[in-house]
C-alpha positions in Angstrom: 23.8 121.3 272.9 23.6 118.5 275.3 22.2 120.0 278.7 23.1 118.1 281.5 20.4 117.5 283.3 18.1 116.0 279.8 20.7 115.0 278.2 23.3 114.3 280.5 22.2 113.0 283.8 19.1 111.4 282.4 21.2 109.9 279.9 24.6 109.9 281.3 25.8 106.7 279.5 25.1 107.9 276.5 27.7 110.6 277.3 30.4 108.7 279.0 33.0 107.1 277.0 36.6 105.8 278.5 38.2 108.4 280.3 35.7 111.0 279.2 32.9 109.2 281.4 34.5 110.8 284.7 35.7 114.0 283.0 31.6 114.2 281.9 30.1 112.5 285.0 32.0 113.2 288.0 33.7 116.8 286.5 31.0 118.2 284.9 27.3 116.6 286.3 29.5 116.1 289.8 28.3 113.6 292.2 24.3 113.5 290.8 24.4 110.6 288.4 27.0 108.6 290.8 24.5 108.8 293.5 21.4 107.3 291.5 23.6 104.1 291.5 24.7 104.7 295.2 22.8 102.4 297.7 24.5 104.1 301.0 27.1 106.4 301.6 30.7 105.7 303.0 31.0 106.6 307.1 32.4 109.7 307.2 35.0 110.5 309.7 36.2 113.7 310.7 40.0 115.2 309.8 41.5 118.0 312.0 43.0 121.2 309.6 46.3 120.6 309.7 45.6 116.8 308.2 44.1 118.7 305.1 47.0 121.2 304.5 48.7 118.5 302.9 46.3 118.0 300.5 45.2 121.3 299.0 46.1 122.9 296.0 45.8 122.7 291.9 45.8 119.0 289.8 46.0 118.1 286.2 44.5 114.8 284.8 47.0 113.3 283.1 45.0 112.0 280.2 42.9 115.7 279.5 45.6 117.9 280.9 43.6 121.3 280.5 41.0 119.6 283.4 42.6 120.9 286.3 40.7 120.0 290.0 41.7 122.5 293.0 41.2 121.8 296.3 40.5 123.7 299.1 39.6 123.9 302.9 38.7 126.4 305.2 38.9 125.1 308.6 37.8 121.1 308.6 35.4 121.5 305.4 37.5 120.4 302.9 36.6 121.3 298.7 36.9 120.8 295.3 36.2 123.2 292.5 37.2 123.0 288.6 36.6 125.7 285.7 33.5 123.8 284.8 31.6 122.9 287.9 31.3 124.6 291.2 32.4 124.8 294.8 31.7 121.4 296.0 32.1 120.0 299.9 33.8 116.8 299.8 33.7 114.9 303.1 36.8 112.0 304.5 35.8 108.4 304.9 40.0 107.9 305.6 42.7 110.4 305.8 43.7 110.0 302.1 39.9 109.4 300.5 37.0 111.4 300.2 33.7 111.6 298.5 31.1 113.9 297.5 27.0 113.8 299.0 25.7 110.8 298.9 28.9 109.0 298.5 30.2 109.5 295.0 32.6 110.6 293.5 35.6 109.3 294.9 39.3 111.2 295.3 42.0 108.9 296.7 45.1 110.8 297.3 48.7 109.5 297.5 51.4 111.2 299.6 55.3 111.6 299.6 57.3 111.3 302.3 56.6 114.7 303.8 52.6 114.3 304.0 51.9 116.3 301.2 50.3 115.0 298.4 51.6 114.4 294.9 48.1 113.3 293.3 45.1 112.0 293.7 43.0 109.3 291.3 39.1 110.4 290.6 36.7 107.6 290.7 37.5 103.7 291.5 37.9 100.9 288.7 40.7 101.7 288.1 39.7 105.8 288.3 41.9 108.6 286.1 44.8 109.9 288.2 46.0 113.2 288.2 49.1 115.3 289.4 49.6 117.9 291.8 50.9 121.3 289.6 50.6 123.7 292.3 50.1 123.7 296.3 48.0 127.0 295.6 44.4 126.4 295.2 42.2 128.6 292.4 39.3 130.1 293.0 36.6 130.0 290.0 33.5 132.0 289.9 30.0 131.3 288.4 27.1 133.3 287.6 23.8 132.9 290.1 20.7 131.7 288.4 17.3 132.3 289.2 14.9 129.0 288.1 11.9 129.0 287.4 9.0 126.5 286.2 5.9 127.5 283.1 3.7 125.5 281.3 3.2 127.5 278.2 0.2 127.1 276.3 0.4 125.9 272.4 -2.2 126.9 269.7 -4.4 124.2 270.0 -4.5 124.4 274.2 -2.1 121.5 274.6 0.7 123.2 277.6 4.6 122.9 277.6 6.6 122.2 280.7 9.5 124.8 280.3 12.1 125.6 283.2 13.8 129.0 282.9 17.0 130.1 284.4 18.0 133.8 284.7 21.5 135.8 285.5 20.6 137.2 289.2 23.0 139.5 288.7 22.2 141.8 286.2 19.0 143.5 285.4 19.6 144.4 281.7 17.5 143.1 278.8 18.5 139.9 277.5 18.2 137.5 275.0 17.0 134.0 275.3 19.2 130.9 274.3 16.6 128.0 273.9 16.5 124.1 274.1 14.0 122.3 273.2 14.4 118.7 274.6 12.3 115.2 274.4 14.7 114.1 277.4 13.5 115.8 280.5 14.2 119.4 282.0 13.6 118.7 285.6 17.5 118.5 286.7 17.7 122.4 284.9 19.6 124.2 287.4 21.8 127.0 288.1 25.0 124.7 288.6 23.9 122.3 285.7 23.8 125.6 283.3 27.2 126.6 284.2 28.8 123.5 284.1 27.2 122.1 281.0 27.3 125.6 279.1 30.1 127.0 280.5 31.3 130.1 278.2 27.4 131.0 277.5 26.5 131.1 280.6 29.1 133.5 281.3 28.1 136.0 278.8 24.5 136.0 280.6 21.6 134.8 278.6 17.6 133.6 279.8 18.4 130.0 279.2 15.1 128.4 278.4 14.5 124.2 278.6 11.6 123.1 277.1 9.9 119.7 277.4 8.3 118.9 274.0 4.7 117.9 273.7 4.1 114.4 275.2 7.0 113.8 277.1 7.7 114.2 280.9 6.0 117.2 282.2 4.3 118.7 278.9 0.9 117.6 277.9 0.1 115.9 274.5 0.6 112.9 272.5 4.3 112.7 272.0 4.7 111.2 268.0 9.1 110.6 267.0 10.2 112.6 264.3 6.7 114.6 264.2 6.4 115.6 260.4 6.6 119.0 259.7 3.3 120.4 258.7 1.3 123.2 256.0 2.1 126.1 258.1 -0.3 127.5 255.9 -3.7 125.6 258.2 -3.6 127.6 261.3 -4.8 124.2 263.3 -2.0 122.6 262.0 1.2 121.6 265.3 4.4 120.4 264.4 7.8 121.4 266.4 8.1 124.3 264.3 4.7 126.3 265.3 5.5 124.4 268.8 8.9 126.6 269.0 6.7 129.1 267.2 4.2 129.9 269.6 7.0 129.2 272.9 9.1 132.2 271.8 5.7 134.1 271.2 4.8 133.6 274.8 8.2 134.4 276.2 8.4 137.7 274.6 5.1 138.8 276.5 5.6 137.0 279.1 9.4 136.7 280.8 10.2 140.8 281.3 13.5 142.5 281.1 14.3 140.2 277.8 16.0 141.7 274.4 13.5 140.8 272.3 16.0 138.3 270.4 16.2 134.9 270.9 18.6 131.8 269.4 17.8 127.8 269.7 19.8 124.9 270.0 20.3 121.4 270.8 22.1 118.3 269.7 20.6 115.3 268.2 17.2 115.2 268.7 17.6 118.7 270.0 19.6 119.2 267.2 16.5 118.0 264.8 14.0 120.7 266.9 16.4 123.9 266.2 16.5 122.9 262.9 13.3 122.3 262.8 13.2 126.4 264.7 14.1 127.4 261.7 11.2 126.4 259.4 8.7 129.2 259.1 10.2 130.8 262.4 9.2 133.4 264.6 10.9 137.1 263.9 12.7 136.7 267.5 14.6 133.9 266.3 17.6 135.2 265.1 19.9 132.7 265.4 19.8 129.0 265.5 22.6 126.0 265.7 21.8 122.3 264.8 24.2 120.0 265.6 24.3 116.4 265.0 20.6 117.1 263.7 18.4 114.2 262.7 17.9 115.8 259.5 16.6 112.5 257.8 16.8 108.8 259.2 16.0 106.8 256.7 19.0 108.0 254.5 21.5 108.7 256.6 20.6 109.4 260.2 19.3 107.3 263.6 17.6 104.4 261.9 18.7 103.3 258.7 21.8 104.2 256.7 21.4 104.0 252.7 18.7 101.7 253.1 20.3 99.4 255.8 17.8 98.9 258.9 20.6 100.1 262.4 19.1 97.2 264.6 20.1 97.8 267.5 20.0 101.4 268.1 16.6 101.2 266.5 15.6 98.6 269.3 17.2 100.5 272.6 16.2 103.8 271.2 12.6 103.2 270.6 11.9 101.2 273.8 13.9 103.8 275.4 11.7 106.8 274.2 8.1 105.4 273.8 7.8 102.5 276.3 7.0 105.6 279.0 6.8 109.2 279.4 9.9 109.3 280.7 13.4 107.4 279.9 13.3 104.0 280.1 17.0 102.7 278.6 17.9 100.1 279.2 20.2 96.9 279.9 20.7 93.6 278.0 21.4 90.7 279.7 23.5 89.2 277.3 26.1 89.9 274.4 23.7 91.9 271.4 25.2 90.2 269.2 24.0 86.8 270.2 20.7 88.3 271.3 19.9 89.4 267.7 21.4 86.5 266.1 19.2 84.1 268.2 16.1 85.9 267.2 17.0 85.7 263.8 14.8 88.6 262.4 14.1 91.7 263.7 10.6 90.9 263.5 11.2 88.3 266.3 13.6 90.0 268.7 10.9 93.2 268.1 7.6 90.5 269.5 10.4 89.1 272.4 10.2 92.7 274.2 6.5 94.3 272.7 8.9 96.9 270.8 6.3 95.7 267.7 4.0 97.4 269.6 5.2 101.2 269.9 4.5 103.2 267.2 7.7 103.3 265.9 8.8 99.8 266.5 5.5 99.2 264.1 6.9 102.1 261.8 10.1 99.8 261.5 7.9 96.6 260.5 5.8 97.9 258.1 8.0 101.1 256.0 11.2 99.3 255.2 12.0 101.0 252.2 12.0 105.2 251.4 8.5 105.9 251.5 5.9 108.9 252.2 6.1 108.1 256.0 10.2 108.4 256.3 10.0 111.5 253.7 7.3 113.3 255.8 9.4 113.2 259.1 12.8 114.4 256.8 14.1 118.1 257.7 15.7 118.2 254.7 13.1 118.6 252.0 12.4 122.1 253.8 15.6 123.5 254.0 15.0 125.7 250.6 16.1 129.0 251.8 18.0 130.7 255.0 15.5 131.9 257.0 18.1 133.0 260.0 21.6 132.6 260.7 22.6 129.1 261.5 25.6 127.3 262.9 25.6 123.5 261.8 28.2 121.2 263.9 29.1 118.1 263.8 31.5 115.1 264.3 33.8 113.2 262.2 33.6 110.2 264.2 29.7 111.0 265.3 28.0 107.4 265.3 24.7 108.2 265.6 24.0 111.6 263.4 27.0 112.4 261.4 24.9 112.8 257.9 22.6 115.5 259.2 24.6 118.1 260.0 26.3 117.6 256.6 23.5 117.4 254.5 21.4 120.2 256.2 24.5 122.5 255.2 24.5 121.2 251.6 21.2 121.6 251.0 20.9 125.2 252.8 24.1 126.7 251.1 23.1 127.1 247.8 20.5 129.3 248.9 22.9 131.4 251.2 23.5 134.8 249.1 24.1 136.4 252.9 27.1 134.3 254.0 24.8 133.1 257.2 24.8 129.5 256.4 27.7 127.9 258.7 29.4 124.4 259.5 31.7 123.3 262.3 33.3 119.8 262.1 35.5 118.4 264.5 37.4 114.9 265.2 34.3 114.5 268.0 32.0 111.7 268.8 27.9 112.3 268.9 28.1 115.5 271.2 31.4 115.0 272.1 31.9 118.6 271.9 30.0 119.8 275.3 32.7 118.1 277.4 36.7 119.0 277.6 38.6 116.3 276.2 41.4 116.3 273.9 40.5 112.7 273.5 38.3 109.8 271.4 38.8 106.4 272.8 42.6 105.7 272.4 43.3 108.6 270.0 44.9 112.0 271.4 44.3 114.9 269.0 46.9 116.8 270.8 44.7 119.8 272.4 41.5 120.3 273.5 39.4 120.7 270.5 35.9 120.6 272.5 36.9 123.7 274.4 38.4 125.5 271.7 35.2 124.7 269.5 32.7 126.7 272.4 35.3 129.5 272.6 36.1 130.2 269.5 33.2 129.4 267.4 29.8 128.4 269.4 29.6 131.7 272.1 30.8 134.3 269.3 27.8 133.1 267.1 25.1 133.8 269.4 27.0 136.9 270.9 26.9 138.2 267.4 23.6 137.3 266.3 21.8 137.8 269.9 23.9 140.5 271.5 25.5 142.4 268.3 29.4 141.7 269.8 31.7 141.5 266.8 33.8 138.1 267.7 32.6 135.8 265.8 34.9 135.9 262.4 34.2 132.7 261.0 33.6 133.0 257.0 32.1 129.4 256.1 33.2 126.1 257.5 35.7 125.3 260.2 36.9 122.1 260.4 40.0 119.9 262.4 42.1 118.2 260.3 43.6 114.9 262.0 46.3 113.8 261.6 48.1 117.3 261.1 45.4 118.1 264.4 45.1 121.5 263.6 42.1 123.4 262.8 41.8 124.9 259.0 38.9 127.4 257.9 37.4 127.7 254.5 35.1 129.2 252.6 33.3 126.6 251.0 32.5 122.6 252.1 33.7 120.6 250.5 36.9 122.8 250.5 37.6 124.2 246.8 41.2 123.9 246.5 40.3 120.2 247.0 40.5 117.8 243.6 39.5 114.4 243.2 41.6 111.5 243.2 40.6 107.6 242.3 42.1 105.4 244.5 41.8 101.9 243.2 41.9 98.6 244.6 43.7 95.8 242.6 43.2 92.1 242.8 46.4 91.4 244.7 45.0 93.3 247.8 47.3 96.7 246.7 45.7 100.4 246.6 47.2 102.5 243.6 46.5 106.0 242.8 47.3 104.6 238.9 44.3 103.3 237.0 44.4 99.5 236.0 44.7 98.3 232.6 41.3 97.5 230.9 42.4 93.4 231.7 42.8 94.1 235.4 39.4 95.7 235.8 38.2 92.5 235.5 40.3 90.7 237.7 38.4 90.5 241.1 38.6 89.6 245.0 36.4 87.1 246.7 34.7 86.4 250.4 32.3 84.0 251.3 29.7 86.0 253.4 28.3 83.7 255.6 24.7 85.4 257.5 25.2 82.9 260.4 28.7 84.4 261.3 28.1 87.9 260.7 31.0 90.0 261.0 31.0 92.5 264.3 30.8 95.6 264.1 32.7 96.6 267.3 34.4 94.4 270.0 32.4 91.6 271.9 30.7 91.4 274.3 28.4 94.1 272.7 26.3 95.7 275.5 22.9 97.8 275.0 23.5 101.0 273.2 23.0 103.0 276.3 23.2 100.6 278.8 23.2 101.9 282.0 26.4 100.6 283.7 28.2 101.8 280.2 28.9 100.8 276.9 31.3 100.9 273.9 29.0 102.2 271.7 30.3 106.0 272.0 33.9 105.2 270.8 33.2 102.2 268.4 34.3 104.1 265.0 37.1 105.1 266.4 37.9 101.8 267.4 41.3 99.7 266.6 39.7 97.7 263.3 42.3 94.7 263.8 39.7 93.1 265.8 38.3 92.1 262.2 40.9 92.5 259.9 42.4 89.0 260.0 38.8 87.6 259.3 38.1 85.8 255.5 35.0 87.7 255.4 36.7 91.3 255.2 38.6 91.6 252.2 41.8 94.3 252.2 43.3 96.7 250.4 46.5 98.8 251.5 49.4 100.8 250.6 53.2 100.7 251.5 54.2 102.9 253.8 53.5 106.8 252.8 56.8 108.3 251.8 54.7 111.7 252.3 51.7 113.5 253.8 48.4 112.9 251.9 45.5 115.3 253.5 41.8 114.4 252.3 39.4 117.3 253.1 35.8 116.9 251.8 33.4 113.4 250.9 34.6 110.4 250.4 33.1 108.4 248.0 33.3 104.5 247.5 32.8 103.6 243.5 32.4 99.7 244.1 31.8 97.2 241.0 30.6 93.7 242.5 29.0 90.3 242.2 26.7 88.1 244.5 25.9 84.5 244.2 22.7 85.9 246.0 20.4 88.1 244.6 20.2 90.8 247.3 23.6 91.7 249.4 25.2 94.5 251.4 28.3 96.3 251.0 30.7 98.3 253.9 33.5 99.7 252.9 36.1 100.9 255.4 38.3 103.7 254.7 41.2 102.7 257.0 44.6 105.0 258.5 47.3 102.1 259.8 49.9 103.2 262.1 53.4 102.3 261.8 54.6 99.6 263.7 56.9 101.7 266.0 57.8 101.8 269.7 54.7 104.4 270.4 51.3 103.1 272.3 49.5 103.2 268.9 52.1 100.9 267.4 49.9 99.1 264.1 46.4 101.2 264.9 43.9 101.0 262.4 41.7 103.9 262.7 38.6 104.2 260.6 38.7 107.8 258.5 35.4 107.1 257.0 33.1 104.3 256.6 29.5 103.5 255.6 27.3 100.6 254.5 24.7 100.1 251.8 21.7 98.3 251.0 22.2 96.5 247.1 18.4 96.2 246.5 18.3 99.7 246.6 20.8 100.2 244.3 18.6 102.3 241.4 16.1 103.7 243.9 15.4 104.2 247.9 11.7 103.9 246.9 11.3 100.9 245.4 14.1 98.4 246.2 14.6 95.3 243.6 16.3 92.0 243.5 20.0 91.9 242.4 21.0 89.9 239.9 23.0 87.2 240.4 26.6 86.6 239.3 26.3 90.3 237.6 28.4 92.7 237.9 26.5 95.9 239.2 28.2 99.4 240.3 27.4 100.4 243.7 28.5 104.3 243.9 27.7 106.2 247.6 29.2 108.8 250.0 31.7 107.4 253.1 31.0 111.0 253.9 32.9 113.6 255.4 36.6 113.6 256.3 39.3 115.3 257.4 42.4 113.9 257.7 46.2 114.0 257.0 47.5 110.2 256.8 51.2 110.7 257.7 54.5 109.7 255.9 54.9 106.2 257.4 51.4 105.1 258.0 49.5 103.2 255.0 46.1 103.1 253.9 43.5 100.7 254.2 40.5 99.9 252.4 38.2 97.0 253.9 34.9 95.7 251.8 32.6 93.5 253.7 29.2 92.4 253.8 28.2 92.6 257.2 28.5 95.1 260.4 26.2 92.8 263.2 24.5 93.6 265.2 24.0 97.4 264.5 22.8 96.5 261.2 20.6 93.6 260.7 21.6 90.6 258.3 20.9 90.8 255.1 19.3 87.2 254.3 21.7 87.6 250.9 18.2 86.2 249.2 15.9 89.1 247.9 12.7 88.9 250.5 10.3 92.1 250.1 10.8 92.8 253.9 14.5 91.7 255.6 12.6 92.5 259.2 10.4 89.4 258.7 12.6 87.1 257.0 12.5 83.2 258.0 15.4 81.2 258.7 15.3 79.4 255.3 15.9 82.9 253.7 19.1 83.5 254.9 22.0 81.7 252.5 25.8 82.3 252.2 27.1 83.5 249.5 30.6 84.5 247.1 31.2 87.8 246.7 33.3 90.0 244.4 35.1 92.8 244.2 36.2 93.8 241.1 39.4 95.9 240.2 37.8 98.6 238.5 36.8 99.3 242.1 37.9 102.7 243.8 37.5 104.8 246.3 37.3 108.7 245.0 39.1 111.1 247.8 38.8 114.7 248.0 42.9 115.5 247.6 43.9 118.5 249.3 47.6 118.2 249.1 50.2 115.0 248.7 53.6 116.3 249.8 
C-alpha cells in the first residue's frame, strides 16, 4: 500500500497522473503537498451566511463520478468533506473561490441565475470541474487515532523509527496491519490513515509505519535491495529478521493487541512484505506484496531482460542515496536530449556523482546477471508458503509489473492450502490506493480501485487477522479490459485459456494462419539508427518524478501514434475484428531476426487500435503488453555474447501478463523496434563488454530484420 504521508506526500508526483493528480493530491492528501509549493496564502475575506447557502451541498467530478465533494457551513465557516478525507475548513479569497490552509487547494464555483451554484472546478490549470447532484450536504465519519512515536531496537542494537496509530475508540484487542517503508513515516497521522486506507481503517486495526534501517529517522547503514541473509547466523540483519524482530517487540510491547499481525506495502514496500514472509515470525499471519520488486535485474526497477532502464535508474538512485531523506528531483531539460548528449551512462552518471552512490557504482560495474543482482532477488526464496499472501498488481504498472507475477508463479506450486493469491487490475504502479475509474485517456467504466479494497484487499486481512468470513476469493482475480469487467479463476494463467500463434507476414499483415515454409523466410526491414533513438513516450520527457509532474505514470497507456509513422518501428496489423477476441494469461513474443551489428535490442509492442469513429478515442493505439530485450543475452543472463551478424537467431520472451478483450471493430497491432530512449539506454548495436561505458565510435546504425516465421503466442480465451 502506498501510505500517504511516505509514499504519497513525500512522493506525491510519483502518485499524480492527469486527472488522478487532484483526485490523489488535493482529495485524498488535502491541501499538505499543495502547500509545500505555496509561497503565501491568498487574502482571505470574510462572507456573511446567507452568501454561503448558495453554495452548499453534494458534487460529482465529472471525469471519476464516484468522487463526490460536499460542502457545508455552519454559520460563516464554510467546509468541505468527501468519503475519503475529512472535515476540512475552507476559507473565501472572493465570493465564488476558496481555498484550504495555507492557500491550496482551490474551489472556484460558478452560479446560475438564482445565486445558487451549479459546480465548482478543483484546482487551477485548467482544474477538474464537477457538478452539483444535490443542495443537501453529507456528513461522513472517520475513526480517531491515537499516534504515537518508538524506536525499536533490532538484534544487533541498531533502533527503528516506527509511528503507531491506534482506534481511540475501542479498547478491544487488535491486530496490527504493518508498513514497512524506505520513504519516511513522519506525515503518519490519524487523517492520513483514513484517507489513504480508507476501508481498513474502518474495520479498526494498530496501523504500524516503520522507517527501515538507514533512512530518515532509523539508525543504520541503509544498503538498496539489502540481500536476504542465512537466517541460520543469529548475527546475521536483512529486512526479514528486521520485520522479524519489529513484530517481536510489538507483541510485548504495544498492549491490548490480538496477538496477530499482517504486512504490506507497494513497491519497495511491496519488496519488504514479501520479504515478511521469508522465515517470518509466528504473528504474521497474513502478508500482501504488491507491485513487489521481486527481482530487478530480470524484470523489475532497473533492468528489463537484460536492458539497463536509464533513466529511472538515474532519478531513483540519486533520489534514494544522495541523502537520508528524499532528494527527487528535476531536470532542466528534455531527458531525452540530456542522455543522448552524454552519450553513455557512464558519462551522464560522472555529470551528477550518481557514479559515486553505491548503487550508481552497482550499475557501472554488474551489467550482466551476476551474484550481486541474484543476492538482492526475492525470488529465489519463495520455495514454500509460509503464510497467507495476497499478491497485486497492475496491467499497465511501469515500474514493477514482473514482481507481482513472478512471485505468484513461483510461490503457487508450492500452495497445497489454496493461500497463495493474485489480484491484477487495468492500474498503473499503485494506482489502486486512489479512486479513479481512469488511466490517462482510457475510462474503464467503473471504479476498479475502489472495488479492488472492498472486495478483495479488507476481506483478506479481516479473514486472516480478525477471523471474519468475507473474503471468498478462490485464486486470482483479474479485470479484463476491454469487456471491463472483473473475472475470477482458479488458476493464473487461467486454464480454459489455449495458445494461439499470431504471425506476422512480410507485407506488414497479422494472421492467425501459419505461413508457408517460403514465406518464413520472407522478412521486414528498419534501419536502426543509435543517434535517433526512438522515444519511448511523448517529448519533452521530464524527470521520472519530477517534482512539478511528469508523464511517466501514464506512459504505457499512452496513444502509440506518436511513433507509429516512424521508419524505425516496423508494423503489423489486422483488419478490423469482425468479433471479440479476449487474451487472458502471458503473452509471449517468438521473434526470428537479423542485425548487420553484432549486438541489438528488440521491443515488441502488442498494440489494440480503435476504430476510427465519432467517439474521443477515435484511432487509439493502446499498448496491451509490451517489453524489450537485450540480444547479447540471448542464451544466458550470466554471461552475455556477441550476436552474429546477418544470422538469423530466435529471440523467444514474455510481454507478460494481459487481460484484455480487443473488440469487434478494433484491429491489432504488433510494432518491433530497436529502441525505447531514454528509459532504456542505447544499445551501441556493436557488441562492447559494458554498454554503460561505451565510446562514441561504438555506436553504428544498423539493418534489421524481421523475419515471417515471427509470432506472437497469445493466451486465447475465447474468439466469438
Amino acid at each position: 500500500m502506498i501510505l500517504t504521508c511516505s509514499k504519497g506526500i513525500a512522493r506525491a508526483s510519483r502518485l499524480a497522473h492527469g486527472a488522478a493528480t487532484l483526485v490523489t493530491v488535493l482529495l485524498l492528501v488535502g491541501a499538505t503537498a499543495a502547500q509545500q509549493a505555496q509561497t503565501s496564502a491568498p487574502k482571505i475575506i470574510k462572507l456573511q451566511p446567507a452568501q454561503l447557502e448558495g453554495l452548499i451541498g453534494q458534487y460529482s467530478l465529472s471525469n471519476e463520478p464516484e468522487i463526490i465533494l460536499s460542502f457545508s457551513s455552519e454559520g460563516s465557516h464554510f467546509y468541505v468533506e468527501s468519503a475519503r478525507r475529512a472535515r476540512q475548513e475552507l476559507f473565501a479569497g472572493s465570493e465564488n473561490y476558496f481555498f484550504g490552509k495555507g492557500g491550496q487547494p482551490g474551489y472556484t464555483f460558478t452560479r446560475g441565475p438564482d445565486g445558487n451554484a451549479t459546480g465548482v472546478r478543483v484546482g487551477d490549470n485548467p482544474g477538474v470541474e464537477a457538478t452539483k447532484i444535490n443542495p443537501q450536504p453529507a456528513r461522513y465519519e472517520f475513526r480517531p487515532y491515537n499516534r504515537k512515536e518508538v524506536m525499536i531496537p533490532m538484534r544487533d542494537g541498531v533502533r527503528l523509527h516506527a509511528v503507531i496509530l491506534r482506534p481511540t475508540d475501542s479498547n478491544a484487542p487488535l491486530p496490527f496491519l504493518m508498513q514497512r517503508t524506505p520513504y519516511g513515516v513522519d506525515g503518519s497521522s490519524s487523517d492520513s490513515i483514513n484517507s489513504r486506507y480508507t476501508e481498513l481503517a474502518k474495520s479498526g486495526y494498530i496501523f504500524v509505519m516503520e522507517d527501515i534501517r538507514g533512512r530518515f529517522k532509523s539508525e543504520g547503514k541503509f544498503v538498496m535491495s539489502r540481500p536476504i541473509g542465512d537466517h541460520r547466523d543469529p548475527k546475521q540483519v536483512d529486512e526479514s529478521t528486521d520485520t522479524y524482530d519489529t513484530v517481536d517487540w510489538l507483541l510485548k510491547n504495544i498492549p491490548a493487541n490480538n496477538g496477530r499481525v499482517g504486512v504490506a506495502g507497494i513497491s519497495y514496500p511491496g519488496f519488504l512484505a514479501m520479504a515478511a514472509g521469508i522465515d517470518p515470525h509466528p504473528a504474521v499471519r497474513a502478508i500482501s506484496p504488491q507491485a513487489p520488486m521481486i527481482d530487478v535485474w530480470r524484470g523489475d526497477d532497473f533492468f528489463h531482460n537484460g536492458a539497463f532502464r536509464e533513466t529511472y535508474g538515474y532519478d531513483y538512485v540519486l533520489g534514494m542515496e544522495s541523502s537520508k531523506e528524499n532528494t527527487f528531483r528535476k531536470l532542466d531539460m528534455d531527458a531525452y536530449d540530456y542522455f543522448l548528449q552524454a552519450g553513455s551512462f557512464a558519462t551522464a552518471a560522472r555529470q551528477s556523482g550518481l557514479d559515486k552512490l553505491p548503487t550508481g557504482q552497482a550499475f557501472l560495474e554488474h551489467p550482466a546477471y551476476d551474484e550481486f543482482w541474484r543476492a538482492r532477488a526475492v525470488e529465489w526464496h519463495l520455495n514454500h508458503v509460509t503464510v497467507p499472501t495476497l499478491l497485486v498488481g497492475g496491467h499497465w504498472d511501469q515500474e514493477d509489473m514482473w514482481g507481482p507475477q513472478e512471485a505468484y508463479s513461483k510461490i503457487e506450486p508450492h500452495d497445497a492450502k489454496g493461500e497463495n493469491f493474485l489480484v491484477l487490475g487495468p492500474w498503473n504502479h499503485g494506482q489502486w490506493g486512489s479512486t479513479t475509474r481512469q488511466l490517462g485517456a482510457v475510462d474503464f467504466g467503473e471504479p476498479t480501485t475502489d472495488e479492488f479494497r472492498q472486495r478483495y484487499e479488507a476481506p483478506f486481512f479481516a479473514h486472516y487477522l480478525k477471523d471474519e468470513n468475507a473474503f471468498g476469493l478462490k485464486d486470482t482475480a483479474s479485470f479484463e479490459s476491454g469487456s471491463n469487467q472483473w473475472r475470477e479463476y482458479d488458476h493464473w494463467p487461467p486454464r480454459e485459456g489455449t495458445e494461439q500463434d499470431l504471425y506476422l507476414d512480410a507485407q506488414g499483415k497479422l494472421s492467425f494462419n501459419a505461413p508457408q515454409e517460403k514465406d518464413r523466410k520472407n522478412f521486414t526491414q528498419y534501419l536502426s539508427d543509435p543517434a535517433d533513438p526512438v522515444p519511448y513516450r511523448k517529448r519533452p520527457i521530464e524527470a521520472t518524478y519530477a517534482p512539478s509532474g511528469s508523464g511517466w505514470y501514464t506512459w504505457m497507456a499512452q496513444d502509440q501514434r506518436f511513433v507509429s509513422q516512424r521508419a524505425d518501428v516496423a508494423k503489423w496489423t489486422t483488419q478490423p475484428l469482425d468479433h471479440d477476441v479476449t487474451i487472458a494469461g502471458d503473452v509471449i513474443a517468438d521473434l526470428f531476426a537479423s542485425t548487420t551489428g553484432t549486438d541489438s535490442d528488440w521491443v515488441v509492442k502488442l498494440i489494440d487500435v480503435y476504430p476510427e469513429d465519432q467517439s474521443k478515442m477515435a484511432g487509439y493505439q493502446l499498448m496491451v503488453a509490451g517489453e524489450i530485450f537485450r540480444g547479447r543475452y540471448r542464451k544466458s543472463f550470466e554471461h552475455p555474447e556477441a550476436i552474429p551478424a546477418n544470422t538469423v537467431e530466435e529471440y523467444r520472451y514474455s510481454l507478460h501478463a494481459a487481460d484484455r478483450t480487443f473488440l469487434k471493430g478494433h484491429r491489432m497491432m504488433v510494432e518491433v523496434q530497436s529502441s525505447w530512449f531514454p528509459l532504456y539506454d542505447r544499445n551501441p548495436q556493436r557488441y562492447v563488454a559494458n554498454i554503460m561505458t561505451a565510446m562514441p565510435e561504438d555506436f553504428q546504425k544498423t539493418t534489421q530484420r524481421v523475419y515471417g516465421a515471427s509470432h506472437l503466442i497469445l493466451p486465447l480465451v475465447q474468439m466469438k
